[in-house]
C-alpha positions in Angstrom: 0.0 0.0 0.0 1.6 3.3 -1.3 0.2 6.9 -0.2 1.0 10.2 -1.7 1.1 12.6 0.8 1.3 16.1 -0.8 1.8 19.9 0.7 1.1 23.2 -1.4 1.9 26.7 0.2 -0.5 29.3 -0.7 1.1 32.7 -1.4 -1.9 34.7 -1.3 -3.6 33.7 1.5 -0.4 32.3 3.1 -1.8 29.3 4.6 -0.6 25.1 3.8 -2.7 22.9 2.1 -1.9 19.5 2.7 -3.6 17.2 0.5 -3.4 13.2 1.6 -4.3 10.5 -1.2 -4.3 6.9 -0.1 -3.3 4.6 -3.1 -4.4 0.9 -2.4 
């Protein structure tokens, strides 16, 4: 089981997205 764990800074409204995708 593989997972993709992603994190994307917003410049505008300067906050962190983290985005989690679980890959079976």
């Amino acid at each position: 089981m593989t997972t993709l764990y992603e994190v994307y800074k917003c410049e505008k409204c300067g906050n962190i997205t983290v985005v989690f995708h679980p890959s079976a």
